[in-house]
C-alpha positions in Angstrom: -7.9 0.7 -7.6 -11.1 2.6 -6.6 -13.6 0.5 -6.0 -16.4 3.0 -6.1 -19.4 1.7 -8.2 -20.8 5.1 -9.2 -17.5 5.9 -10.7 -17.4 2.6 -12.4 -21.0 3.1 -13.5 -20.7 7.1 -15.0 -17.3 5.4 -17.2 -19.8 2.9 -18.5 -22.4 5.2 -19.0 -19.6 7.9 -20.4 -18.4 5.3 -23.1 -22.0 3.9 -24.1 -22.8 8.2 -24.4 -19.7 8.1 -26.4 -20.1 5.3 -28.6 -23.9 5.9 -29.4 -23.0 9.7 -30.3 -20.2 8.7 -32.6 -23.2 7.1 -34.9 -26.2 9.3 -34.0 -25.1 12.8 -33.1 -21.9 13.2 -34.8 -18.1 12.4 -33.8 -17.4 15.8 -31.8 -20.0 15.0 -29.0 -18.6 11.6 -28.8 -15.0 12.4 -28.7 -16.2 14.7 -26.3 -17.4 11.8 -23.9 -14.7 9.6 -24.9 -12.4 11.8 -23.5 -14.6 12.7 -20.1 -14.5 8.5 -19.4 -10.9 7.6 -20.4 -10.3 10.7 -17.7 -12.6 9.1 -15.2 -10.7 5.3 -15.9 -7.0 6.5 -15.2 -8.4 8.2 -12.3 -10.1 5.2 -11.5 -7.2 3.0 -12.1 -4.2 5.6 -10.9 -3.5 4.1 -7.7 -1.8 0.2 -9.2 -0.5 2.4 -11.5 1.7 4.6 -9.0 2.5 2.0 -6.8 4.0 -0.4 -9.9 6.5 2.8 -11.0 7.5 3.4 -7.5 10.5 2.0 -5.6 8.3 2.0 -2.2 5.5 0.1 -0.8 2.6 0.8 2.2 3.5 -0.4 5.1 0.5 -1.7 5.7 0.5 -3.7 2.4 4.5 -5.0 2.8 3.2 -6.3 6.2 0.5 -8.3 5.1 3.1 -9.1 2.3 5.1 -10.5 5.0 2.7 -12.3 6.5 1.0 -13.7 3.4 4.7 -15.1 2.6 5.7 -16.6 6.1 2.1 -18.4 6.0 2.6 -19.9 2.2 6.1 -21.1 3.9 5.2 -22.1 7.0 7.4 -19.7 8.5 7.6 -19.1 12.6 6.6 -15.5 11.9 2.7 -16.4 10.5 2.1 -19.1 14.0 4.1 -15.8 15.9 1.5 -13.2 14.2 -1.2 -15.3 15.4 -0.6 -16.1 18.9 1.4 -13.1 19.6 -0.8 -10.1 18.3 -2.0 -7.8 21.2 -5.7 -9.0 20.0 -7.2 -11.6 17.7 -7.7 -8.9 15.0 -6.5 -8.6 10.8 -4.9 -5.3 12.1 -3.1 -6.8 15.1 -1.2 -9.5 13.6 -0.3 -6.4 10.7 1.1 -4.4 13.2 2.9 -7.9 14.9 4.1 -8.3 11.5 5.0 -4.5 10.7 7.3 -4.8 14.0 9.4 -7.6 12.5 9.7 -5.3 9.8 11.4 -2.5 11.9 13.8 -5.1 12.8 14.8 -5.9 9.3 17.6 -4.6 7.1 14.6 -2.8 5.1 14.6 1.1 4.8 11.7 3.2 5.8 10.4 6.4 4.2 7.4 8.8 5.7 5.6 12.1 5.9 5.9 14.3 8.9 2.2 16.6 8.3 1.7 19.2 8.4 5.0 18.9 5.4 4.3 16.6 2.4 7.9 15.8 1.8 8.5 12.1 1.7 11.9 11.4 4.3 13.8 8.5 4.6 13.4 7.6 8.5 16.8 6.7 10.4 16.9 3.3 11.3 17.0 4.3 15.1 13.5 6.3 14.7 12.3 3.6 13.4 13.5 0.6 15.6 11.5 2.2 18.8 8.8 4.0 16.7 5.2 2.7 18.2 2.0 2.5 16.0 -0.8 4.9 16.2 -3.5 3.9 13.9 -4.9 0.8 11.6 -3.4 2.8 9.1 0.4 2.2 10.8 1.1 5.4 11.2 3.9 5.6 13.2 5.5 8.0 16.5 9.0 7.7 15.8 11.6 7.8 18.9 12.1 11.5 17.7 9.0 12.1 19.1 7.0 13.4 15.5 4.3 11.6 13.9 5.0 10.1 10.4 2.0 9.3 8.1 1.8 7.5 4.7 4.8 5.4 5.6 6.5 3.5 3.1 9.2 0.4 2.8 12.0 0.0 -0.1 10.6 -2.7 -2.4 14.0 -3.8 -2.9 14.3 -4.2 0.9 11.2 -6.1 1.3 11.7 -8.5 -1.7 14.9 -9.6 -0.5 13.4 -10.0 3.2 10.5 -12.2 1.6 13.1 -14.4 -0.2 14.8 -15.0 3.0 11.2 -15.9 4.5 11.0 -18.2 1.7 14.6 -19.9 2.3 13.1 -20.5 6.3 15.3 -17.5 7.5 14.7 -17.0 11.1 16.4 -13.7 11.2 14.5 -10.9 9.9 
């Protein structure tokens, strides 16, 4: 969701415009306005909407799924993530955790720029791929660069219930 306050403010302002027009100035000015601000709100709110259609995830966010999950179960992988991060950082223990993840029976999907097709990653680019940036973007062992780097929902839902069951196998 974007958080951005002057977009939030110029939809308020947009459907007070609106709604004041409708009475004062006449219904085409506020339709008018109405529409400008319901544009702005799905804009605003088009993110959550894509990601609850779509059969992927962020890596970054099935990570700290992953952890959030083996902490609510008191799971080796949470007490692992904390002592185990290369640094005492948020980011660390998300790329600890997004490690566990390469070893887990979860596919993988990413874009190789300068291309904007989305590919499913083999499981051996992904078992030695290294991390690059907060944003996990990955250097898979075929030696390209993968951005915006997705996990199968499906995959991580069923690794989370095994979390949840005290699975030490990922």
């Amino acid at each position: 969701m974007d958080k951005s306050p002057t977009l939030w403010g110029v939809i308020a302002a947009l459907i007070g415009s609106a709604l004041q027009s409708l009475g004062v100035a006449g219904p085409v000015i506020g339709t008018i306005l109405g529409c400008f601000a319901l544009g702005f709100l799905i804009y605003a709110v088009r993110d959550p909407i894509l990601d609850w259609w779509s059969d992927t995830i962020p890596l970054k966010k099935a990570a700290r799924l992953f952890y959030e999950e083996a902490r609510r179960s008191k799971s080796y992988w949470s007490s692992a993530a904390d002592k185990l991060a290369v640094g005492n950082t948020a980011t660390a223990r998300l790329t600890y955790c997004s490690h566990a993840l390469k070893h887990a029976d979860v596919e993988w999907f990413g874009v190789h720029p300068p291309s904007s097709i989305v590919e499913k990653l083999a499981p051996s680019v992904v078992n030695g791929c290294s991390f690059l940036t907060d944003d996990l973007q990955i250097l898979g062992t075929d030696q390209r660069t993968y951005t915006n780097v997705r996990v199968s929902k499906k995959g991580l839902v069923a690794l989370l219930e095994k979390v949840r069951r005290g699975a030490t196998d990922v």
